[in-house]
Structures are given as C-alpha cells and as structure tokens.
C-alpha positions, 0 to 999 in steps of 0.5 A: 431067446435072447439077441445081441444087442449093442446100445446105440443112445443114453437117454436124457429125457424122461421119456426114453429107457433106452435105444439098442441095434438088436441083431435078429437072424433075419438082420438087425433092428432098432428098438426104442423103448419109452416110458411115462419117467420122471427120470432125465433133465428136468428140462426135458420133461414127460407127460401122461397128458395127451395133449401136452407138449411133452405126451410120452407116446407121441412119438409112437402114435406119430410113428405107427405104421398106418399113422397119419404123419406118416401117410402124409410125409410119403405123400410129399414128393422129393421131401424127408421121411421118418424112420420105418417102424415095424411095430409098436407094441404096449409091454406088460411093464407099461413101457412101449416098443418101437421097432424100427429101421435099423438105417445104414446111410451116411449119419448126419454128423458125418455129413459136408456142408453141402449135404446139409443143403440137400436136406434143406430142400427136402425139408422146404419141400415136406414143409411147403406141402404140409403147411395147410395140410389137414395133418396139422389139426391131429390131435397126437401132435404137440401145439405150444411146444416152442413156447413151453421150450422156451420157458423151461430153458429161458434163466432170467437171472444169469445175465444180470448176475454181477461178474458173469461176463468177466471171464468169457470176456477175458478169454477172448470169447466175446467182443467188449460190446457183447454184454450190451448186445446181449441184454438188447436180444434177450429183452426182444425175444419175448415179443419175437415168440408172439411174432413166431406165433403169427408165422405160417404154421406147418409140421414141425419135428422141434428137434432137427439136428444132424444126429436125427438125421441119415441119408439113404441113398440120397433120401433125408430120414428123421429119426425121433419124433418126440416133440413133432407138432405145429410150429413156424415155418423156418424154425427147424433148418435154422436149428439144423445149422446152428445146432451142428455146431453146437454139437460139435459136428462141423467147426464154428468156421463153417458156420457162416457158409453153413447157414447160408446154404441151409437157408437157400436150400430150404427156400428153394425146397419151400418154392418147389413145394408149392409154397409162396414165401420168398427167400427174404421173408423165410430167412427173416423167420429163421433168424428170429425162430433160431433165436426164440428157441437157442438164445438161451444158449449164450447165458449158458455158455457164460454160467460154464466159463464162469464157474469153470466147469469140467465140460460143455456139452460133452465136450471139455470146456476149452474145447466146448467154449469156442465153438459155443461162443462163435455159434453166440456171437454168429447169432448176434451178428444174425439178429442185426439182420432182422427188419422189426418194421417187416410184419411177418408173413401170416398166411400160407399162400399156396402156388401151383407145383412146379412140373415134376422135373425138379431143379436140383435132381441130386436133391 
C-alpha cells in the first residue's frame, strides 16, 4: 500500500536521493533515502570508502538507534540531540532507509536571535562533555573533513583574475581597502587550518545551520549527520551565525548582535559542561575555524557580481549579493580580531561539572 508523501528536501550531495514526510495511519515519518551517487555538486562528493571524509552511510551508522553517537549525546545533560530514528533498513536497490522522526518545533530558520543563543549553550555543553570522550576514536566518524572542505571549495584563481573586483566595488559591496584586506585573509588561511588542527578536538557535525535545526519543546535537535567526525572546538556555533545569514534566514543587520550572542552562549554551555577554555580563547577559535571553513565565501560572492549571474544561493542576485557581501565584510572585520602572538589552547582540560542547577533554566 502506497502512503501520501510530500518531499520535504531536493538533494545536492551525492549522497541523498531524496527526503519525504510519509503519512503513515499511525502519524507521519520522515524517510531519508541515501545511496553511494555520484550525482550532486562536485563539491560535495560520495565515498564507498569508510573512512572517507565523505562515506556514504555514515550518517546512517551515526543515527542507528543503539549507535555510539547517539548513546553518548543522550548522556550529556541539558546538550543537543539528534533527530530519532526508527530503522535504518538496506533496500535491494542498495539504497538505505532512514526512518526518522517527523519533528514539529519551532524550524531554525523561523527562529529570533535569541533562540539562537539558547542552541549555543546546548551545543557548549555536548561539546565540553564530548571533548574527550571515547566517542571521538569510533571509527564511523569522519577525521579530516574540514581539511578536505577546504580544498574542494578553496579557488585559488578567483582573486587574482584582473577585473574581478570592479564591479562588487562599483556596487558599493565592499570598501576600496577590501581587495588588499582580502588578499592578506587568504595568504593566512592555510597556516590558521594547521593551527585549527592543534585546537581541542570534540564531536563536530561540520554542518550546523539553521535549516539542521529544531526546537522541541526547548531541546536543540540536528538533523543530518553526514559529515559528523572530529573537528575543533568553536567551528561549529561559529558557521551557525554566519550561516544564517548566508542562507538568508535573518538580515545581514543582526549579524553582529547575532555572533556575539552565539559566542557567549557557547562559552557558557562549554563552562556548564565541564570544559576549561575561556571565553577569550573559544572566540579566538571561532573566529579562525569560520574563517578556514567559509573564507571561500568572498571569492564566490565576487565570480556572481562579476559575471552577473541570474542567482546567489537561491536567492536573485541583488537580493543574494548584499546579505553575502555584509556576512564577507563582517569576516573581515572579524579576523582583525585575531591575536596570531596567542598559541592556541592544545589540550582539553577538563573541571568538575558545575551542580545540577544550571544558570540559564530556559536553556
């Protein structure tokens, strides 16, 4: 018997064939089908490889009901959690099922700034307790993949190209010191990834945004974890306040509130979780890890203006360009921030929990 379905997700990895809410008599579900595809953005590739960065079926051995990940997740007091999954079944198509949790809260995209602060703690916390946990060395998470993003997005021609600023600087996009200001970013940014790499390492999803995210009933729930692994203290609530703008879910103007809330939400989450780092060194790590892993972003933004195309990350192009450009000219307002004197902090140093009582109890 067939059920109604109604597609909730059109893929662009290589990875996914496809996400519906299938409304069963007993409720709706979500099933998620993945595959080993070679279809999708080049960008975002597919592995048959388990320990690539890019294994095809990580995320359903991560998401498993009885997996690793998720037992140590539930363990973590007042943190996030994944999205429940009913089954995971091998089709005769060699495709896999992920039967899932058909979630009802608030969507990120819908969410007020604030809200995003709130996740921050929760995220602080999972990463604070997970940060030497022996999750960290099961073999289905991925290892390098910030490394190997990096170089799949990373276009060293774009800058140089002759021209390639005149136009984004004739639309007011950036300020005339930019191009420099620029250049200076992207000759740093090989030597921030081998400093990325010498920070704390915890779990990582490598792909927090505000469409990966629900609340449910005041918990944070992540959906798609595709590209979980080892990864650096800071990366991940830094990409969550860049990447709202980025995908268009708050305006450019909040940005600046937005990240400041984002980062003392997850300082205080990675105190309350047992963690030692302190503020100043967390935002430090965010700043440099947003940069290594959305600095592609300007170039981008540039090649669109430039070759005046029809859209920008869905969006038309004098809707995209804007928001892009503030989120390119707030990172480089950011990086000036960066103390390179200030060796990264290499060890995870663990205090004793606070009391159960928790200092935010809307968090």
């Amino acid at each position: 018997m067939a059920y109604p379905t109604d597609v909730l997700y059109e893929p662009i990895t290589g990875a996914t064939v496809g996400v519906w809410r299938v409304r069963l008599p007993g409720g709706p579900m979500v099933l998620k089908q993945i595959h080993c595809g070679s279809s999708g953005d080049p960008r975002w590739p597919t592995s048959a490889e388990p320990d690539s960065n890019y294994y095809w079926r990580r995320e359903a051995d991560l998401l498993a009901p009885d997996s690793r990940l998720r037992q140590a997740l539930d363990a973590v007091p007042g943190g996030i959690r994944a999205v429940r999954c009913h089954g995971v079944f091998d089709r005769p198509d060699d495709t896999v099922a992920l039967w899932l949790e058909q979630l009802t809260g608030k969507f990120g995209p819908e969410w007020a700034p604030d809200r995003y602060r709130v996740a921050a703690v929760q995220l602080g916390r999972t990463q604070a307790a997970l940060a030497e946990s022996p999750l960290l060395a099961a073999p289905e998470l991925s290892r390098t993949w910030l490394r190997e993003h990096v170089a799949l997005h990373r276009d060293e021609d774009t800058l140089t190209r002759p021209g390639i600023w005149q136009p984004a600087l004739t639309a007011g996009l950036f300020g005339p010191d930019a191009p420099d200001r620029m250049a200076a970013l992207w000759a740093r940014l090989p030597t921030w990834l081998d400093r990325v790499e010498t920070l704390p390492p915890t779990l990582t999803h490598f792909d927090i945004h505000p469409g990966n995210l629900f609340d449910a009933d005041g918990e944070t729930v992540v959906i798609d974890w595709a590209y979980a692994g080892v990864g650096p203290v800071g990366l991940d609530p830094a990409c969550l306040a860049l990447e709202a703008i980025y995908d268009y879910h708050l305006g450019p103007e909040l940005l600046a509130e937005l990240f400041e809330l984002v980062a003392d939400g997850y300082a205080t989450g990675f105190r309350e979780g047992g963690g030692a780092i302190d503020a100043t060194a967390i935002r430090q790590a965010m700043i440099i890890t947003v940069a290594v892993k959305l600095g592609w972003t300007v170039p981008a933004l540039l090649e669109c203006v430039a070759e005046n195309r029809a859209t920008l990350n869905g969006r038309p192009l004098a809707v995209g360009a804007p928001a892009w450009a503030a989120a390119g000219n707030f990172l480089l307002n950011l990086v000036d921030d960066v103390d390179e004197t200030d060796s990264a902090p290499t060890s995870q140093a663990k205090e004793p929990k606070a009391g159960s009582g928790r200092s935010e109890e809307h968090s």
